[in-house]
C-alpha positions as CSV (number, residue, x, y, z in Angstrom):
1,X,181.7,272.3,197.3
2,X,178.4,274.0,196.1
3,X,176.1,274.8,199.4
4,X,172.3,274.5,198.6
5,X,169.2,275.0,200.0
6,X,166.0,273.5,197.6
7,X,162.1,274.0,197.6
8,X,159.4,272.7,195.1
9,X,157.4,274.9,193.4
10,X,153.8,273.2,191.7
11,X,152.0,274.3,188.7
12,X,148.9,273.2,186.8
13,X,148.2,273.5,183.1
14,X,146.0,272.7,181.0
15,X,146.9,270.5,177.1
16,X,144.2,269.1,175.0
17,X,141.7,269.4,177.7
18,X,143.9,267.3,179.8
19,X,145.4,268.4,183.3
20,X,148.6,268.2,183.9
21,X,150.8,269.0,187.4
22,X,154.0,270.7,186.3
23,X,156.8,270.2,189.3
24,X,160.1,271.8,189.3
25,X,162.8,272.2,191.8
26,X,163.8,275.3,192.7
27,X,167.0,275.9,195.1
28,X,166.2,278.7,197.5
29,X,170.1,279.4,197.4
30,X,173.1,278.1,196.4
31,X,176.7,279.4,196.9
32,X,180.5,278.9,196.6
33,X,183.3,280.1,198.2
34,X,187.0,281.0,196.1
35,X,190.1,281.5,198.8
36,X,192.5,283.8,198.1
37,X,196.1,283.8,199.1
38,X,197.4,286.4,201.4
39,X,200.0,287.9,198.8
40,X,197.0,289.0,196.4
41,X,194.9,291.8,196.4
42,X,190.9,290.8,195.0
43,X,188.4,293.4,194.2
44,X,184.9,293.0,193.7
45,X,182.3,295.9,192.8
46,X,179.5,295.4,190.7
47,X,179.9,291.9,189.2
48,X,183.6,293.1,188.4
49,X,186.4,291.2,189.3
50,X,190.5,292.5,189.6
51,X,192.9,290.9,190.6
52,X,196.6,291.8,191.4
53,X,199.7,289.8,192.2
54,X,203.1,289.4,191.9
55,X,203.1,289.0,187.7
56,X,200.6,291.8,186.6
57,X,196.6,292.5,187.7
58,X,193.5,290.8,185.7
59,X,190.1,292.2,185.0
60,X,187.1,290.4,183.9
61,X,183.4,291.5,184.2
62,X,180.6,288.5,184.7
63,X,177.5,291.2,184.8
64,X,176.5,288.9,182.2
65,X,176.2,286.0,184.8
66,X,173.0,286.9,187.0
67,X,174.8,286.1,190.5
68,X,175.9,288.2,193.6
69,X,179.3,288.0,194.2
70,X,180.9,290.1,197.3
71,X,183.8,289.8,199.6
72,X,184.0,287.8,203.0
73,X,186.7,289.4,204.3
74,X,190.5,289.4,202.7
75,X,191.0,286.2,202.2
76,X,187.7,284.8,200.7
77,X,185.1,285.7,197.7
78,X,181.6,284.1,197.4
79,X,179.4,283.6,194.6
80,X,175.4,283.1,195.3
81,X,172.3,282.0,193.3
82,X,168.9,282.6,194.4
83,X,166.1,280.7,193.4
84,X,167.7,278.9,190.6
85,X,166.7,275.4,188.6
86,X,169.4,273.1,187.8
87,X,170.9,275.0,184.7
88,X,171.3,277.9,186.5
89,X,173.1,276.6,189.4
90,X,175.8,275.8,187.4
91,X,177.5,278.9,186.8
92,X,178.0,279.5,190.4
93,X,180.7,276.7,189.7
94,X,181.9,278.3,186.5
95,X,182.4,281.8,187.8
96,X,184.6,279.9,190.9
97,X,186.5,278.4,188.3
98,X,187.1,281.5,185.8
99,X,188.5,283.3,189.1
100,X,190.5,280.9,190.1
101,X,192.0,280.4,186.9
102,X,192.9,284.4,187.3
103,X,194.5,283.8,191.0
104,X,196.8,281.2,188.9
105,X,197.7,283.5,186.4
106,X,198.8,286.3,188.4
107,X,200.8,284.3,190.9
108,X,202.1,281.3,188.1
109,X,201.0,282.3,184.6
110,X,200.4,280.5,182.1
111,X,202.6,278.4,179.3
112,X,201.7,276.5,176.5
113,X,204.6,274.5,174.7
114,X,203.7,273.7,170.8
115,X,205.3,272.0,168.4
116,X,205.6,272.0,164.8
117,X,205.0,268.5,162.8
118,X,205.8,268.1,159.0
119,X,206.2,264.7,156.9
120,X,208.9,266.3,154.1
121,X,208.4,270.0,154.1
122,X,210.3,271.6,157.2
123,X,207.9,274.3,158.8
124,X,209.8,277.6,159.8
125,X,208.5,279.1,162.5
126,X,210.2,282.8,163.2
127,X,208.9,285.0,166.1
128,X,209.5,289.3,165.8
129,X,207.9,292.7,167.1
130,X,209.0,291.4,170.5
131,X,207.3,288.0,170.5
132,X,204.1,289.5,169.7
133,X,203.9,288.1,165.8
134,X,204.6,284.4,165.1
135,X,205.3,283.8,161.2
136,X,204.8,280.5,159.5
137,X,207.0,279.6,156.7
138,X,207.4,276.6,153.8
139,X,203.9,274.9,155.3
140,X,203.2,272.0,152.7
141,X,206.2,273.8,150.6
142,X,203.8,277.1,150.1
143,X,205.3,280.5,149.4
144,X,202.6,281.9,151.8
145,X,203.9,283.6,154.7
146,X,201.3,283.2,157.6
147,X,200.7,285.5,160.2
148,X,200.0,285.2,163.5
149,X,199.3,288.7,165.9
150,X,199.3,287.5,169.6
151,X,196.6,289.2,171.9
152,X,197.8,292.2,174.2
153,X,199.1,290.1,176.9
154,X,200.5,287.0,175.5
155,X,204.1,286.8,174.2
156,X,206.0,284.1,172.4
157,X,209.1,282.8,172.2
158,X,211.5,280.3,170.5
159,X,212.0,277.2,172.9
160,X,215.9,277.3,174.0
161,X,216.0,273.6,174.5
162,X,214.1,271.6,171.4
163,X,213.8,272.0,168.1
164,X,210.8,273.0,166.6
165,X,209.0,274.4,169.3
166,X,207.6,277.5,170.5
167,X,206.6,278.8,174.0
168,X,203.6,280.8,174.4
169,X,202.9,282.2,178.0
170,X,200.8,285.1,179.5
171,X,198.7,285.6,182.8
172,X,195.4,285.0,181.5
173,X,194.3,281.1,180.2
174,X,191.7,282.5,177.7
175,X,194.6,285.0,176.0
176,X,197.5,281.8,175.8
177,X,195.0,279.5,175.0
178,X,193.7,281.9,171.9
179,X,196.7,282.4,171.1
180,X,197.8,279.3,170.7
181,X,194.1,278.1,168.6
182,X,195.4,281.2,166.2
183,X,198.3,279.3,165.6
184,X,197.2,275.8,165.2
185,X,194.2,276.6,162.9
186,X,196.4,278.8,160.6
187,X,198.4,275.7,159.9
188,X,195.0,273.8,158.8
189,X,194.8,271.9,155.7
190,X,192.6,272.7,153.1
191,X,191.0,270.3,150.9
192,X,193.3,266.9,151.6
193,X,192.6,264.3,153.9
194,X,193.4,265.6,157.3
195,X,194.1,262.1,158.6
196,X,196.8,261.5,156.1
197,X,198.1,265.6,155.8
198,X,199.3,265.7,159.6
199,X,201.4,268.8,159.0
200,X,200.7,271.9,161.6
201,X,201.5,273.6,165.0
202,X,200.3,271.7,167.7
203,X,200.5,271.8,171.2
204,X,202.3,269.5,173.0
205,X,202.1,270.9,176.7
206,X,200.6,272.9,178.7
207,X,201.9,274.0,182.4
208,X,202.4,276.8,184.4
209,X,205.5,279.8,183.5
210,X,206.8,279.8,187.2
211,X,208.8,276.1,187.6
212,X,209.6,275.9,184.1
């Protein structure tokens, strides 16, 4: 829950000779808390954010985001706006969200489950270089051999228990989840009607590596 404190700030102006009273809301401050569990260690030094846990340590800078972000303790990060309208409250919320989504990753990770669907040509999907390159084979009965280079990070493997399906899975959502758009889109079909040409990679789940 977003804490906020508001004030109205007035303003006159002047249009076509007419006057005009301009009122917008300001809030004075606004701020968020993240809690972090006792077996991670979270960083914070100039709008940079590390974390580390049991599956690996994430990085990710927001000095693009004008916020303050610092430490309450061990066990708890905040995120403040001051003197922000409506539009710029909002990424007090997003920057919560985009760290939490990091303390998931390095305690859980991340896994996205896709499947391949074809109509009459079977789609081959074969995984090498350590589950780092997905190639597509036979799409739409094409000799073309499409290539798909997974970011550093994100590996990919063949699923051990249904057919036609791969596994995708790293520690940070924006890495599987580009990963997996590489994939889908390189299967896109080019001029044929897409609602009658279903064939492609999809995904079909997404979840969480740990649990699995």
């Amino acid at each position: 829950m977003i804490k906020k404190t508001s004030i109205i700030f007035f303003g006159t102006y002047l249009y076509n000779c007419k006057l005009f009273i301009a009122v917008k809301m300001k809030t004075i401050q606004a701020n968020q808390t993240v809690k972090i569990p006792k077996t991670l260690k979270v960083s914070v030094k100039a709008r940079k954010v590390t974390v580390e846990g049991p599956r690996g340590k994430l990085t990710r800078d927001f000095k693009h985001v004008a916020v303050d972000m610092r430490m309450i303790g061990k066990q708890q990060l905040m995120v403040e706006k001051w003197f922000g309208i409506r539009k710029e409250l909002a990424v007090v919320r997003t920057v919560c969200s985009h760290i939490e989504n990091m303390i998931k990753g390095v305690t859980k990770g991340f896994l996205y489950k896709m499947r391949s669907v074809y109509a009459h040509f079977p789609i081959n999907l074969a995984i090498s270089e350590q589950g780092s390159l997905v190639e597509i084979r036979n799409f739409l009965g094409e000799k073309y051999i499409r290539r798909v280079v997974m970011p550093k990070g994100v590996t990919c493997k063949n699923s051990p228990n249904q057919k036609d399906e791969i596994i995708v899975e790293g520690n940070s959502i924006e890495l599987v989840s580009q990963a997996a758009a590489r994939i889908q889109q390189s299967t896109t079909v080019k001029n044929k009607d897409i609602r009658k040409f279903l064939d492609g990679v999809y995904v079909s789940e997404k979840t969480t590596v740990e649990g699995v």
